[in-house]
C-alpha positions in Angstrom: 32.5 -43.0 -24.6 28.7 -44.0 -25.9 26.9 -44.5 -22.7 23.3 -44.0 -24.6 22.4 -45.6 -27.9 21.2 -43.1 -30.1 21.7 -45.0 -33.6 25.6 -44.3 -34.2 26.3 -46.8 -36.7 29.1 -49.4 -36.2 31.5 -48.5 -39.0 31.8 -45.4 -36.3 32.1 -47.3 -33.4 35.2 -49.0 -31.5 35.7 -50.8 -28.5 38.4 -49.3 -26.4 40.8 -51.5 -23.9 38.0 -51.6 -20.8 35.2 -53.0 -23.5 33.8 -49.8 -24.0 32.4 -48.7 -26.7 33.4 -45.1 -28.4 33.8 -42.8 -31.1 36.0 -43.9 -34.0 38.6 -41.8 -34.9 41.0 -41.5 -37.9 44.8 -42.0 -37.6 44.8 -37.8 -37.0 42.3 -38.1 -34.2 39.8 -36.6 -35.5 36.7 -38.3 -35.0 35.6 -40.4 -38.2 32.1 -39.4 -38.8 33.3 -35.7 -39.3 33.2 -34.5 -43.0 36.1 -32.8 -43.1 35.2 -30.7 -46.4 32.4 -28.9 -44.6 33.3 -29.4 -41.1 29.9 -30.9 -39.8 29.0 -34.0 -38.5 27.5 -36.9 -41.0 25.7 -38.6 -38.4 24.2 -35.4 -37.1 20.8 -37.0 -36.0 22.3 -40.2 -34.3 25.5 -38.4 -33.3 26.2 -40.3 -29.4 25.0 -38.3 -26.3 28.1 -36.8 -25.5 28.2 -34.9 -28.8 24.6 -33.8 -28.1 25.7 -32.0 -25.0 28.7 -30.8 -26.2 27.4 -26.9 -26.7 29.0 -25.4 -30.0 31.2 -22.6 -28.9 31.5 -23.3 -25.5 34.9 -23.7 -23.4 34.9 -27.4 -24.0 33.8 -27.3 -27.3 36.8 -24.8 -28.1 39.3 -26.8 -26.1 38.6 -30.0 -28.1 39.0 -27.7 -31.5 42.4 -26.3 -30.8 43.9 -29.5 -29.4 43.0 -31.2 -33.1 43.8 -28.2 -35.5 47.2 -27.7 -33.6 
């Protein structure tokens, strides 16, 4: 959910059932501003607050990877 605005643009934005506003995500749920050739984020420097506190490598971080790469 984007609780902060930190400049996501709004081709990468939906608005969920509640009017909230989140992360896109493609039809394989992964999210939609993820280049999935080199595996990094395209909106690094505007990426929403929960992806900035989301630590790379961390328990949640893992968790998130293995529930989308099966």
């Amino acid at each position: 959910m984007l609780i902060s605005d930190t400049g996501v643009p709004n081709r990468f934005i939906e608005e969920d059932d509640y009017g909230g506003q989140t992360m896109a995500r493609l039809d394989d749920g992964w999210c939609a501003a993820l280049d999935r050739n080199t595996m990094m984020c395209t909106i690094y420097e505007k990426r929403p607050w929960v992806c900035r506190s989301l630590e790379m490598g961390s328990y949640e971080c893992r968790v998130e990877r293995a529930e989308h790469m099966g």
